[in-house]
C-alpha positions as CSV (number, residue, x, y, z in Angstrom):
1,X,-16.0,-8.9,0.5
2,X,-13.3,-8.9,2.9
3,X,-11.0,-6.1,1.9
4,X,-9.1,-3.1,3.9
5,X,-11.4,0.1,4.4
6,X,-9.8,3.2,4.3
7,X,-10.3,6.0,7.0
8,X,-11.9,8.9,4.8
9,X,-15.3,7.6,5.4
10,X,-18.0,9.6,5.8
11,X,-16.3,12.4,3.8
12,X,-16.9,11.2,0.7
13,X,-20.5,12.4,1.0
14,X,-21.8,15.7,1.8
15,X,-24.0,16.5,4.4
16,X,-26.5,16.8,1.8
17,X,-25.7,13.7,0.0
18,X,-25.5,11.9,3.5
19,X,-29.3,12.9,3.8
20,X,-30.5,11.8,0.8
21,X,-28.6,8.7,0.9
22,X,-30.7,7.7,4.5
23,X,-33.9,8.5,3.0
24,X,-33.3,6.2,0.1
25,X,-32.6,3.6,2.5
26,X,-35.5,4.1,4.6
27,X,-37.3,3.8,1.2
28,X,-35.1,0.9,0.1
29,X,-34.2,-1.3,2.5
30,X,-37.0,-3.2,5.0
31,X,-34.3,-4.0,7.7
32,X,-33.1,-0.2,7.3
33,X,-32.9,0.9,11.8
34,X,-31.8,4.6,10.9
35,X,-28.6,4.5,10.8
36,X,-25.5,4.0,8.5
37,X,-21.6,4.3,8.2
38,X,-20.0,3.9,5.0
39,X,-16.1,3.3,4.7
40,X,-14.4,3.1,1.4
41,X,-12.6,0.0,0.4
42,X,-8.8,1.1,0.0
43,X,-8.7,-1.5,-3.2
44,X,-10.0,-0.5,-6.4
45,X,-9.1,2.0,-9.5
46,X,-12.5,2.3,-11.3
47,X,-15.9,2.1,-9.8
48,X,-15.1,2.7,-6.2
49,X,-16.8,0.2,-3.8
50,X,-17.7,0.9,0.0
51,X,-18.7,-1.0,2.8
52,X,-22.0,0.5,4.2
53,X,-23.3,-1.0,7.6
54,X,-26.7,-0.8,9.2
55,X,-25.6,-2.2,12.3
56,X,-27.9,-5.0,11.3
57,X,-26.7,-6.1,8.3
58,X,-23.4,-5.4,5.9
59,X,-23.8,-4.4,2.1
60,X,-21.5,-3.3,-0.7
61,X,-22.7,0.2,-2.1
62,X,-20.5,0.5,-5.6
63,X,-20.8,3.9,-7.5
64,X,-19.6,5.8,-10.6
65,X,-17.1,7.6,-9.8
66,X,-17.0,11.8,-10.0
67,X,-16.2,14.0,-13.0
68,X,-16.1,13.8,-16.9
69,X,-15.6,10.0,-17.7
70,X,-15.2,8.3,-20.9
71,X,-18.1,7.3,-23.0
72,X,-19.8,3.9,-21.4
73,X,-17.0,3.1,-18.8
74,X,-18.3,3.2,-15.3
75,X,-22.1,1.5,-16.5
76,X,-22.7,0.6,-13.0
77,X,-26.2,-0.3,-13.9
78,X,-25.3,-3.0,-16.4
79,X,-22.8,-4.6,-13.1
80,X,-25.9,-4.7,-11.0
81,X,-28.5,-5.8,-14.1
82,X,-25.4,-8.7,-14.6
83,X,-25.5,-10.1,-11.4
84,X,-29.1,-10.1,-10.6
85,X,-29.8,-12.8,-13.8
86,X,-26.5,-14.5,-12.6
87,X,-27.9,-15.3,-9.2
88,X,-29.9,-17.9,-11.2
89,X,-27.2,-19.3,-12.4
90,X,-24.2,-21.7,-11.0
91,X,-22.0,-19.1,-11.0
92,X,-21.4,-17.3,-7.5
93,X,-22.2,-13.6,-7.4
94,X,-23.4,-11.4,-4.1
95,X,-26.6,-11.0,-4.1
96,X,-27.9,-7.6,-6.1
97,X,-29.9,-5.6,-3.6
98,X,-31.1,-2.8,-5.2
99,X,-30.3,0.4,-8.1
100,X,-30.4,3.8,-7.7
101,X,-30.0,6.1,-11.1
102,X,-30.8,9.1,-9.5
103,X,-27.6,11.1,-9.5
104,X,-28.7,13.4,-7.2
105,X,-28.9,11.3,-3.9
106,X,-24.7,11.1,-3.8
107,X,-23.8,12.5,-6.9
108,X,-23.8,9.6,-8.9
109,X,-25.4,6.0,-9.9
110,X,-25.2,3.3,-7.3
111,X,-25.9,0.2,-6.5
112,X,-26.1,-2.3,-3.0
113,X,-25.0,-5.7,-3.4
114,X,-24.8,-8.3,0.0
115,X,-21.4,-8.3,1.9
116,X,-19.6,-11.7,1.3
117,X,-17.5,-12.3,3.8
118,X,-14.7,-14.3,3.0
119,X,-10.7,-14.4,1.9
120,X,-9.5,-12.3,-1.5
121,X,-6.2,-13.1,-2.1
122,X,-3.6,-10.8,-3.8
123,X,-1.0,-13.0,-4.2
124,X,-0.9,-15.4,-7.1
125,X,1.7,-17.2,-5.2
126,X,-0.7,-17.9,-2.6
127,X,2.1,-17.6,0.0
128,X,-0.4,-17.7,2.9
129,X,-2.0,-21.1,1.6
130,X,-0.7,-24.6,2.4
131,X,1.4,-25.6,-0.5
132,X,-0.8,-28.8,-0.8
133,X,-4.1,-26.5,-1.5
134,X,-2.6,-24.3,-3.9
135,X,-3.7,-26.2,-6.9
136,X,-6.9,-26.7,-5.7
137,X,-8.0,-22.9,-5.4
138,X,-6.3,-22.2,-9.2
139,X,-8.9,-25.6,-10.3
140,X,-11.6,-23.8,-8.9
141,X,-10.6,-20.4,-10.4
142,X,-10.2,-22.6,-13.8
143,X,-14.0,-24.2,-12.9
144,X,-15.5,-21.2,-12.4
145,X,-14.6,-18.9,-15.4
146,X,-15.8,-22.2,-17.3
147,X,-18.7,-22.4,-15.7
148,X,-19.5,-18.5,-16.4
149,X,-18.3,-19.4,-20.6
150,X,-21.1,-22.4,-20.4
151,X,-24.1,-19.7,-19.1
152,X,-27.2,-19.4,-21.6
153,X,-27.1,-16.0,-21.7
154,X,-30.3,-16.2,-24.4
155,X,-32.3,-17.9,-21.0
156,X,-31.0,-15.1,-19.0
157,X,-32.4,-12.5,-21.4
158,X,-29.0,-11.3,-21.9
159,X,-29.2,-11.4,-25.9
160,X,-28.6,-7.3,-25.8
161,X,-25.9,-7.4,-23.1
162,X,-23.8,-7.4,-25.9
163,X,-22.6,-7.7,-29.6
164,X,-22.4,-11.4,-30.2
165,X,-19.3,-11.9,-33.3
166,X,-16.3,-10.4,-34.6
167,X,-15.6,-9.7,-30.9
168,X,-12.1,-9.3,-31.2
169,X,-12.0,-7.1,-34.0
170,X,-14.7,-4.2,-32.2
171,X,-12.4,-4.7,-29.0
172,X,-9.2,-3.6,-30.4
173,X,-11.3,-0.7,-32.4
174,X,-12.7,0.0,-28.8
175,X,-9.9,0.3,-26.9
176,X,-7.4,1.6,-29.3
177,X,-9.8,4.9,-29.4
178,X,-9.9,4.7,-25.2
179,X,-6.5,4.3,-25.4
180,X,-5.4,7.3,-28.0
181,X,-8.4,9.4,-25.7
182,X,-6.7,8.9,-22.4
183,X,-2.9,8.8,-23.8
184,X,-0.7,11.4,-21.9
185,X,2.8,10.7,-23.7
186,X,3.6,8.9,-26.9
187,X,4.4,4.9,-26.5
188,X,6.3,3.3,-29.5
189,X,5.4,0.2,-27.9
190,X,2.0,0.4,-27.6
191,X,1.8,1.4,-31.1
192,X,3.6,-0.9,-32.7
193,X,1.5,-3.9,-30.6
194,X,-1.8,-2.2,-31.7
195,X,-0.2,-2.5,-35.4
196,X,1.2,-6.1,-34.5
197,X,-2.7,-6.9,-33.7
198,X,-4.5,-5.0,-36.3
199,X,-2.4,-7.4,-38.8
200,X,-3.0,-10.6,-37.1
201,X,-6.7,-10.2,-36.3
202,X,-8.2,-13.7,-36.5
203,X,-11.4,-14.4,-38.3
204,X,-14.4,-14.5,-36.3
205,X,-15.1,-18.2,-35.1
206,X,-18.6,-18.1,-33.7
207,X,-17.4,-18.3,-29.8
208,X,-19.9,-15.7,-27.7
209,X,-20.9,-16.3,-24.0
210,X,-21.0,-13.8,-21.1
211,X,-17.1,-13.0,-20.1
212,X,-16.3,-11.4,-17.2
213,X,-13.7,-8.7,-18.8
214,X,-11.5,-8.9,-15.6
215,X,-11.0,-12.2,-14.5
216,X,-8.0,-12.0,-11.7
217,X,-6.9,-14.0,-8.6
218,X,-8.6,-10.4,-6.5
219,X,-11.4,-10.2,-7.7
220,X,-12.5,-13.6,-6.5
221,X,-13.8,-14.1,-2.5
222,X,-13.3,-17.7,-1.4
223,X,-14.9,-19.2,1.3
224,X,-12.3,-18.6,4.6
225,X,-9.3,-21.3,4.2
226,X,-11.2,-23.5,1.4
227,X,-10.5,-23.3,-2.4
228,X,-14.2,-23.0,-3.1
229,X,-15.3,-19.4,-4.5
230,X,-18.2,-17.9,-2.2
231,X,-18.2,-15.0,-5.1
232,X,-17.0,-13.4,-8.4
233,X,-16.7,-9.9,-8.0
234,X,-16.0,-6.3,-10.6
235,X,-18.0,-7.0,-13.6
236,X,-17.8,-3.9,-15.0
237,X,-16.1,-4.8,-18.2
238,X,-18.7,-7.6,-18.9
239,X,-20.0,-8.2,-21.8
240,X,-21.1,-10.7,-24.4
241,X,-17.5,-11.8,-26.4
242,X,-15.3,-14.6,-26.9
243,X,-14.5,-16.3,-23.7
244,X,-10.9,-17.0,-25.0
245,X,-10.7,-13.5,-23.7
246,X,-11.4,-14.1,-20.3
247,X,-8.9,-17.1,-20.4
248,X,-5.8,-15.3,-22.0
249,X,-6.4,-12.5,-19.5
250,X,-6.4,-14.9,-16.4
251,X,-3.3,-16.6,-18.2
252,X,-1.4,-13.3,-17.9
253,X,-0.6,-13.7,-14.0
254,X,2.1,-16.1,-15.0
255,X,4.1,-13.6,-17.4
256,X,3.7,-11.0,-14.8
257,X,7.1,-9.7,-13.1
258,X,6.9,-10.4,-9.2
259,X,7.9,-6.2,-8.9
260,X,6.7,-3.1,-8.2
261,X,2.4,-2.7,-9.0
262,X,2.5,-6.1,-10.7
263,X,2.0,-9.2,-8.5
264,X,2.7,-11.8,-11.2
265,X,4.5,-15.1,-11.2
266,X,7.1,-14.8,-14.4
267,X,10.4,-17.0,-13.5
268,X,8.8,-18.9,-10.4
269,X,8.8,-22.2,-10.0
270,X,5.6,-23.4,-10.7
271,X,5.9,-27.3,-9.8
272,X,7.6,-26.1,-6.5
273,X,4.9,-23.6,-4.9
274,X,2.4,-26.5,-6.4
275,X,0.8,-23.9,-9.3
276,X,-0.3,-25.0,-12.5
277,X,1.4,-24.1,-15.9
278,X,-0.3,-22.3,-18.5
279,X,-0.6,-25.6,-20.5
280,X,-2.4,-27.1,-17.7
281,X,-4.8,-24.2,-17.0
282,X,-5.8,-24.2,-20.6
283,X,-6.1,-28.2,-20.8
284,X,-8.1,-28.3,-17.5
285,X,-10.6,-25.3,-18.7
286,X,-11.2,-26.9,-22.2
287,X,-12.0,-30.4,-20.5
288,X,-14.2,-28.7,-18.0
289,X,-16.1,-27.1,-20.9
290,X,-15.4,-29.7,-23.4
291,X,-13.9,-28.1,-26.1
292,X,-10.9,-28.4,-27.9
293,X,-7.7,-26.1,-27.0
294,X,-8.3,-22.8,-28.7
295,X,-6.2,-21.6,-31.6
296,X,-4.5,-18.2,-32.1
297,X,-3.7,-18.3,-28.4
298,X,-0.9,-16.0,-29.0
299,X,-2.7,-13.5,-30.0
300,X,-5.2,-13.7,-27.5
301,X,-2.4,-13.1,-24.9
302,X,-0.5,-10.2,-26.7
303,X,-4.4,-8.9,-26.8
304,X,-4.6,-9.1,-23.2
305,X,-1.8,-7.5,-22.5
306,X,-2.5,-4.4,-25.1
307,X,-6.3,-4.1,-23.7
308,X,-4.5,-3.6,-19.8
309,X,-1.9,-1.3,-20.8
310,X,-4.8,0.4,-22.5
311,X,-7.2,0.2,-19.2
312,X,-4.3,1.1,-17.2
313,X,-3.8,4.4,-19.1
314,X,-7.2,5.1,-18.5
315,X,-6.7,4.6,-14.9
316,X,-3.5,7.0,-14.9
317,X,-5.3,9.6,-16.3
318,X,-8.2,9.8,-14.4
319,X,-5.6,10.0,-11.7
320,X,-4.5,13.2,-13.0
321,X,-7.9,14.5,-13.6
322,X,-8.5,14.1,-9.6
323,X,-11.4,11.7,-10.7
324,X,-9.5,8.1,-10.2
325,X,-11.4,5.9,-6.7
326,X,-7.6,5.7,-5.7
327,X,-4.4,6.7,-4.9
328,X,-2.5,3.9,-6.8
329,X,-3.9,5.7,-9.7
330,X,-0.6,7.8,-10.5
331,X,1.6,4.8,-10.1
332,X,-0.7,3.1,-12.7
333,X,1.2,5.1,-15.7
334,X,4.5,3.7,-15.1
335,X,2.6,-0.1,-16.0
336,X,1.4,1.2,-19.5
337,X,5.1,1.2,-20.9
338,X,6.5,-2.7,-19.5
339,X,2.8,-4.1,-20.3
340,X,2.7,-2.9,-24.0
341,X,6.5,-4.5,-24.4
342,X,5.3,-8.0,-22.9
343,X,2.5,-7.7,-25.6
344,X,4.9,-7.3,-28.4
345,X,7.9,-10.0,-26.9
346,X,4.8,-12.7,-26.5
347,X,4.2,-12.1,-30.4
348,X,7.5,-13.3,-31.2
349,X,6.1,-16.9,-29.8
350,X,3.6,-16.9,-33.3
């Protein structure tokens, strides 16, 4: 996981914690020499992730973070139980290392996972990529949520990761409550897209598989200058649901404004910096799973965009609780407002 570190380090634990933590490694880890730093990654709003070093090897350490959280956001135990049975699978994950539930060794639940070294790119523009790649790494973003949609979660034991059915319809339930828990202002947008949705709820179809909840250009490592992913990274919102999920929410880079917090790709030329359309994206992801192309795909997008401004509202609050893994948190509020209208102009497209 090649990402910036910030310099607050070894402050985030006590001297106390900072004990406990070496003993569990002694206990934990066979390679374990003694000896650990542990800098925090400076990306991240929800469970933050740091880099912790043994001077002989590299692993990720991701936590809950501190204070009153929302019921079961943060369940880093179901992250680490999600990439363990995906190791087994053709989709690329670190390797999980090990769990720790005890709250009392740093204050919360953690979990190692291997370093993956590698590039994570930020911009969905890929400005730093040869024009002549580009397309390549957004096939093998495209080839690798399909491969995650075409998992047998039944042979993973993963039947109770989730609710299989009427997916849709206990998401918007979900995070309309998470959003009306963590609102701070009123939002005539938001409301009347959670209306919009509520009225144009599609029947259930049947479609379950694993979906990653979070599918994004950064949370992706690729190997260093190839368009082949080394590993997928934040599942935290996994769960059992309708993959169309995970595809509408990857589609959204491309309605983004290139300004301010959001890196998206709204009014670029696409053909020029060598980027496939959203047409192509969906056509290239149905033929690698061999399906046909989805219906209701507007509502799946004016979804997406609802369940981020809804996530992002979380992520502002818990900035102004002190309890957000970042200091983007506060800026975070100002995306709640501009997400919630791109919801409501995309349902004009139905």
């Amino acid at each position: 996981m090649s990402a910036e570190t910030s310099n607050n380090n070894q402050s985030s634990l006590t001297p106390a914690q900072h004990s406990a933590l070496h003993q569990w490694l002694q206990q934990t880890l066979p390679d374990y020499t003694g000896h650990f730093d542990l800098e925090k990654f400076a990306a991240g709003q929800s469970n933050p992730s740091f880099l912790l070093n043994t001077g002989t090897h590299k692993y990720v350490l991701r936590r809950k973070p501190a204070g009153e959280l929302l019921a079961s956001a943060h369940a880093v135990d179901r992250e680490f139980r999600l990439i363990s049975a995906l190791q087994h699978t053709d989709v690329a994950v670190p390797t999980a290392v090990a769990l720790c539930e005890d709250d009392n060794v740093i204050g919360s639940m953690f979990y190692l996972m291997s370093y993956e070294d590698g590039d994570i790119l930020w911009d969905p523009s890929l400005p730093t990529t040869p024009v002549a790649q580009r397309y390549d790494y957004y096939r093998a973003l495209v080839e690798s949520l399909a491969r995650l949609h075409r998992v047998d979660y039944h042979a993973l034991g993963l039947d109770d990761f989730g609710r299989p059915g009427n997916y849709y319809e206990r998401q918007l339930s979900r995070w309309s409550k998470q959003y009306q828990a963590s609102a701070t202002s009123e939002l005539p947008q938001m409301d009347a897209l959670i209306q919009w949705l509520q009225q144009h709820l599609p029947e259930d179809d049947g479609q379950c598989s694993i979906i990653h909840g979070d599918y994004r250009l950064d949370n992706v490592i690729f190997y260093r200058g190839e368009a082949k992913i080394r590993a997928v990274l934040d599942w935290e919102l996994a769960t059992l649901g309708h993959p169309m999920a995970d595809l509408a929410y990857y589609c959204m880079a491309l309605r983004l404004p290139r300004s301010g917090e959001m890196q998206g790709l709204h009014g670029e030329d696409l053909t020029a910096l060598n980027i496939p359309d959203e047409n192509a994206i969906i056509s290239h992801y149905c033929d690698v799973r061999g399906i046909d192309k989805p219906a209701h795909w507007t509502f799946y997008l004016a979804f997406s965009f609802f369940r981020l401004a809804a996530i992002l509202q979380g992520v502002y609050k818990r900035g102004l609780d002190g309890n957000a893994s970042s200091d983007k948190a506060l800026r975070m509020g100002r995306l709640v407002a501009p997400l919630a209208a791109q919801g409501l102009k995309t349902t004009l497209e139905d």
